[in-house]
C-alpha positions as CSV (number, residue, x, y, z in Angstrom):
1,X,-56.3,47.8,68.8
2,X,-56.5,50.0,72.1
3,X,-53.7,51.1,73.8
4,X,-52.8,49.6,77.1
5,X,-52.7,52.5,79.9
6,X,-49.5,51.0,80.7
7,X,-47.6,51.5,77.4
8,X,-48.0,55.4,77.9
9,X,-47.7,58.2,80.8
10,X,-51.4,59.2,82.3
11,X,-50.7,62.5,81.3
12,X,-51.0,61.4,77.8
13,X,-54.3,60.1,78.1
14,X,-56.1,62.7,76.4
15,X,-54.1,62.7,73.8
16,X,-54.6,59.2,73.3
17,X,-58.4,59.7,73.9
18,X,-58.6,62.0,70.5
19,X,-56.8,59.2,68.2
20,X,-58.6,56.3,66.5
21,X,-56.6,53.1,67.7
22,X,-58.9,50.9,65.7
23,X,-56.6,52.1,62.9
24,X,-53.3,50.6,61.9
25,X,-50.6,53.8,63.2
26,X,-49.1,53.8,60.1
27,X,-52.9,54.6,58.2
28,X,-54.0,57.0,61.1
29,X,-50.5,59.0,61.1
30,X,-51.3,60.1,57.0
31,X,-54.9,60.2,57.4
32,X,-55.2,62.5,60.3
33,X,-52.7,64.4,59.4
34,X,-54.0,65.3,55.7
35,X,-56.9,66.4,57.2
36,X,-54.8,68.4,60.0
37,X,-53.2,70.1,57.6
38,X,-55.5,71.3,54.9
39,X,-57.1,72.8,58.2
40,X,-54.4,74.8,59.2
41,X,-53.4,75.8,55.5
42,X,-56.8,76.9,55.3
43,X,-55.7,79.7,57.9
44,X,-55.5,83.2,56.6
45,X,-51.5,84.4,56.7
46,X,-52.6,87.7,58.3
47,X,-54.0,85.1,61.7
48,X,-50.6,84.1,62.6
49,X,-49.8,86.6,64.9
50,X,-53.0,86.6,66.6
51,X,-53.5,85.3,70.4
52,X,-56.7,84.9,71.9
53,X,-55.9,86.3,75.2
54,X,-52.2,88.2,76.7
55,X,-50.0,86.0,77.1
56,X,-51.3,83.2,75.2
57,X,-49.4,82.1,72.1
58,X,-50.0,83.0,68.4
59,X,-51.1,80.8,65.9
60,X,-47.4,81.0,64.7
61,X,-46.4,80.0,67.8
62,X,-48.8,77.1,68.1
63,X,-48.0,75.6,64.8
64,X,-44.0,75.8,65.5
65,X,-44.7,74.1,69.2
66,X,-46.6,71.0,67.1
67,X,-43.5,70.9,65.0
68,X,-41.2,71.0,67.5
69,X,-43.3,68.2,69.9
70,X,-43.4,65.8,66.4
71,X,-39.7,66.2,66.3
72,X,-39.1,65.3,69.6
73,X,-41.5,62.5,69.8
74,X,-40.8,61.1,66.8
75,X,-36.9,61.1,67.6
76,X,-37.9,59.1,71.0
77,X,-39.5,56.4,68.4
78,X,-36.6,56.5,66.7
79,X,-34.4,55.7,69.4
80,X,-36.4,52.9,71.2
81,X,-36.6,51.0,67.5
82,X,-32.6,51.2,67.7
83,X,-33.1,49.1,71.1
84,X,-31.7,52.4,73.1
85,X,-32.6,51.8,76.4
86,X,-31.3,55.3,77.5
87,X,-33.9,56.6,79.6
88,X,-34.7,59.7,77.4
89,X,-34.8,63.2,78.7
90,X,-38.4,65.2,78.8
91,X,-38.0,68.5,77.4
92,X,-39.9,71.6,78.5
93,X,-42.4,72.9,75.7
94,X,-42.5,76.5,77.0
95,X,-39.0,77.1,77.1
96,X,-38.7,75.9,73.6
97,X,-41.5,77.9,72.9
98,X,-40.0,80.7,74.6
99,X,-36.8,80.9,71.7
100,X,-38.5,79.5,69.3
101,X,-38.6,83.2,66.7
102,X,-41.6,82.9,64.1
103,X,-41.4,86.3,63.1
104,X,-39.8,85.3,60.2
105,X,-41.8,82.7,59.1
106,X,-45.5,82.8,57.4
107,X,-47.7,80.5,58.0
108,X,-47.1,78.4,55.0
109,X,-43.4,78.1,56.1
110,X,-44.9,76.7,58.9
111,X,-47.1,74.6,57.4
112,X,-44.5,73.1,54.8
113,X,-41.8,72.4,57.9
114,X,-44.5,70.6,59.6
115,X,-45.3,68.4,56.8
116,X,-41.8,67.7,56.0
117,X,-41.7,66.7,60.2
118,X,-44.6,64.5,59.5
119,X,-42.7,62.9,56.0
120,X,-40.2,61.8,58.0
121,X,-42.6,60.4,61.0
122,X,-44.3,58.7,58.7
123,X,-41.9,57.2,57.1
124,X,-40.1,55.2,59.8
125,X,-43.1,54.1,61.5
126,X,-44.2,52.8,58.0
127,X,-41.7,50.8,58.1
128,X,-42.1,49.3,61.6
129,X,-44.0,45.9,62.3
130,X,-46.3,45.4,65.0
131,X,-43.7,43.6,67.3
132,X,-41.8,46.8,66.8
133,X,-44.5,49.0,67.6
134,X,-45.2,46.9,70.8
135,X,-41.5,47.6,72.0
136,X,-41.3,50.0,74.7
137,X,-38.7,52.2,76.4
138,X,-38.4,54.7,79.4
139,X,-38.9,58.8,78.7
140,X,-38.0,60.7,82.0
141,X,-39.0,57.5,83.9
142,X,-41.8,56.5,82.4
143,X,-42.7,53.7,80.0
144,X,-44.3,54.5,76.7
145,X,-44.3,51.9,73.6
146,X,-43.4,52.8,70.5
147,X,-46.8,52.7,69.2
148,X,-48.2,55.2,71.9
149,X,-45.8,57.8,70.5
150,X,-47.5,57.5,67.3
151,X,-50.8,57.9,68.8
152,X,-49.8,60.7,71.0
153,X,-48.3,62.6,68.0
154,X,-51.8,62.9,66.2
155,X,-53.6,63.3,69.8
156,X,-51.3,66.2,70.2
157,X,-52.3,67.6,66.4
158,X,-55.8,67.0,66.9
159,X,-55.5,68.8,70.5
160,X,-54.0,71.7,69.3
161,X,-56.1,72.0,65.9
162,X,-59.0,72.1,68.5
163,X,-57.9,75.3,70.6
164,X,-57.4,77.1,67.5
165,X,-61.3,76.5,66.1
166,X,-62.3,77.1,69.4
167,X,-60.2,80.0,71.1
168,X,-59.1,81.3,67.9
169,X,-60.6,81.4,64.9
């Protein structure tokens, strides 16, 4: 079923663009990511430090900003299934990016905190219907459904898992 422009932000759009909306969320969330996954764990550990260009971030870095955009979108779900009708705050990925430390972490760390980010995604929209999925809310003023979340989730994987093959591996 296609996503109505007006249940997401136009800045989303290409995100949206990269999903498959033919496919039930709940089926698209665990199939795209399996594959998303075994791509990145397919990375050599000694890779995650490595930029493509000054300034740019590492591939540590880019798998800890996917994590950290799952957990925030996935918490936004969250809270318009409760009925919040807080309009949610946007959050600024390069300052989060900018404290996030992954020196400490390898890139299977990474890989097993984004999966268990993904368990817990996938579990609560798994348990959504499609009336729930339809229900929309307001983040930073703008309306997104429940449903676009999901979608923009795995836009934002696929996105990301397409820089790497192309600018860095």
């Amino acid at each position: 079923m296609t996503l109505d422009p007006e249940e997401y932000p136009a800045y989303f759009a290409n995100y949206i663009a990269l999903t498959n909306t033919d496919t039930p969320l709940a089926k698209e969330l665990e199939t795209s990511f399996a594959e998303s996954i075994q791509y990145l764990k397919s990375i050599d550990e000694h890779k995650k430090d490595f930029a493509y260009e000054e300034g740019k971030w590492t591939i540590g870095e880019v798998i800890q900003h996917l994590i950290d955009v799952e957990l925030v979108m996935a918490h936004r779900a969250f809270r318009i299934s409760r009925m919040d009708e807080t309009d949610l705050p946007g959050f600024d990925h390069n300052a989060f990016a900018e404290v996030a430390d992954v020196s400490y972490k390898s890139l299977s760390d990474l890989c097993r905190e984004l999966m268990q980010a993904r368990d817990v995604t996938n579990m609560h929209f798994r348990h959504l219907n499609e009336q729930s999925l339809m229900h929309r809310g307001k983040v930073s003023g703008n309306t997104v459904s429940i449903r676009s979340l999901g979608y923009i989730i795995i836009g934002h994987i696929e996105h990301h898992i397409n820089i790497i093959k192309e600018r860095y591996i």
